[in-house]
C-alpha positions as CSV (number, residue, x, y, z in Angstrom):
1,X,8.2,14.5,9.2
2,X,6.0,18.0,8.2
3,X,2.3,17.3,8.5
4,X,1.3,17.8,5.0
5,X,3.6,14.8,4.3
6,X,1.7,12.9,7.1
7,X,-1.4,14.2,6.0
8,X,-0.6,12.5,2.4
9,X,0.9,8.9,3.5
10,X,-2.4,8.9,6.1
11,X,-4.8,8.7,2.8
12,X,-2.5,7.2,-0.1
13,X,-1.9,4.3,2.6
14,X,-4.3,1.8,1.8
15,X,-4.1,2.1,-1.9
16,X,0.0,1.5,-1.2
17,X,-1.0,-1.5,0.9
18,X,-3.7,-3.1,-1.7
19,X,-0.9,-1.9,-4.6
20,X,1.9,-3.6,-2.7
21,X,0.1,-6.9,-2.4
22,X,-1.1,-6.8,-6.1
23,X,2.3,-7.6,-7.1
24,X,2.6,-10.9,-5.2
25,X,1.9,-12.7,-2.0
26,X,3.5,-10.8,0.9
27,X,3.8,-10.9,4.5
28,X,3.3,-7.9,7.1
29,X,6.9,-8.8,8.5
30,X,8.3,-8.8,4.6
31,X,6.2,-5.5,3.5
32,X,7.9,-4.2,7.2
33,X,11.3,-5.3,5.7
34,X,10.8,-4.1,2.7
35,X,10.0,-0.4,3.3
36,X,13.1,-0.1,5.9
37,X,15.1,-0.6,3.0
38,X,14.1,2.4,1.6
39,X,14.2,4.4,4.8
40,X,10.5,4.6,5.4
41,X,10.3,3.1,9.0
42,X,6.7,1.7,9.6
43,X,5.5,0.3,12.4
44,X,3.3,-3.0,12.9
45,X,1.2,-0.7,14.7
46,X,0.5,1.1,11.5
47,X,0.2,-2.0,9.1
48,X,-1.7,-4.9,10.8
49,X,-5.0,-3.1,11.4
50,X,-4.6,-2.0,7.9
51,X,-4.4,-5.5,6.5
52,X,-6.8,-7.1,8.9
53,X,-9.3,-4.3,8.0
54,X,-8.4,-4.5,4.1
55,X,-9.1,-8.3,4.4
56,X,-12.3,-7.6,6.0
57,X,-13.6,-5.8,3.2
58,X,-12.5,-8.6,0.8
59,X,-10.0,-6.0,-0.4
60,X,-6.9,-9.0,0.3
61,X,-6.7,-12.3,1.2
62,X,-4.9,-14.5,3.8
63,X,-2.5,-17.6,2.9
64,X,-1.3,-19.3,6.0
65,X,2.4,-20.8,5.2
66,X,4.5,-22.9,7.5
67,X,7.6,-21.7,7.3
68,X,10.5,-23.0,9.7
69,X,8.2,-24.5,11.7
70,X,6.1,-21.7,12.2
71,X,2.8,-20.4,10.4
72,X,3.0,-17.0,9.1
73,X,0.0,-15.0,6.8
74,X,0.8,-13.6,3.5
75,X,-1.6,-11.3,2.0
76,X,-2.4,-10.9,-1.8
77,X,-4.9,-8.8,-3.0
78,X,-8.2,-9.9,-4.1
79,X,-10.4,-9.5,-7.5
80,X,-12.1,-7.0,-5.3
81,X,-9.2,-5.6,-4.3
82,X,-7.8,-5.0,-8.4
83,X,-11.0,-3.5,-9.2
84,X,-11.0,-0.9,-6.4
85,X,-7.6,-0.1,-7.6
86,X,-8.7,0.3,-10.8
87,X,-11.7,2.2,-9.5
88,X,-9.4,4.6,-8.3
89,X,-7.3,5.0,-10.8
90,X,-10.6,5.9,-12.9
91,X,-11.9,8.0,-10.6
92,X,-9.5,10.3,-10.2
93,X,-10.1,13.4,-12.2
94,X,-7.9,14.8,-14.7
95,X,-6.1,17.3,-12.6
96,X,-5.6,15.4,-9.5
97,X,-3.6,12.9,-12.3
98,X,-1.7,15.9,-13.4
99,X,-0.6,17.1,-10.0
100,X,0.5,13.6,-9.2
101,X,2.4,13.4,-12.6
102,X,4.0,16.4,-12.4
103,X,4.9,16.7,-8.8
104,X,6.3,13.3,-8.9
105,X,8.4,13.7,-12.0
106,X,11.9,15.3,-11.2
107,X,12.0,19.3,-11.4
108,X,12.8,20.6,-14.4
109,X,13.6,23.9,-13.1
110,X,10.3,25.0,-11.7
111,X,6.3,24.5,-11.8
């Protein structure tokens, strides 16, 4: 992987995080699952300390299920959480939101 990409997944990381639990209730071992199957290999290493430390800030919360005997945490972002999102999303100037819309959108044959 180059290090600009690093450099990028490093900071857009916790917004992914609070992002991905915004959509429902998930587990670190299903969000794991989930990015394998679209070739992004991410380690536990990488995801726990960013849950536990999102859900120190209030950013998520923890749900203990019981599931085949077993208790497992799923994480689901908070109100706190939605309105940092939505913080960001606001705070973001203009052309930081046009590089992101641009460069994301397929080519159309150059910049």
């Amino acid at each position: 992987m180059d290090e600009l990409t690093r450099y990028l997944e490093s900071g857009l990381f916790r917004p992914y995080v609070l992002w991905i639990c915004s959509k429902s209730a998930i587990s670190g071992t299903d969000f794991l699952n989930v990015e394998r199957t679209h070739d992004h290999v991410l380690s536990p290493g990488k995801l726990y300390p960013v849950l536990h430390q999102l859900t120190r800030d209030g950013l998520l919360k923890e749900e203990m299920r019981i599931e085949h005997g077993k208790v497992h945490k799923y994480y689901r972002t908070t109100s706190k959480g939605m309105k940092s999102l939505e913080a960001l999303r606001s705070d973001l100037g203009p052309p930081m939101k046009r590089f992101l819309l641009d460069w994301l959108r397929p080519s159309a044959g150059g910049i």
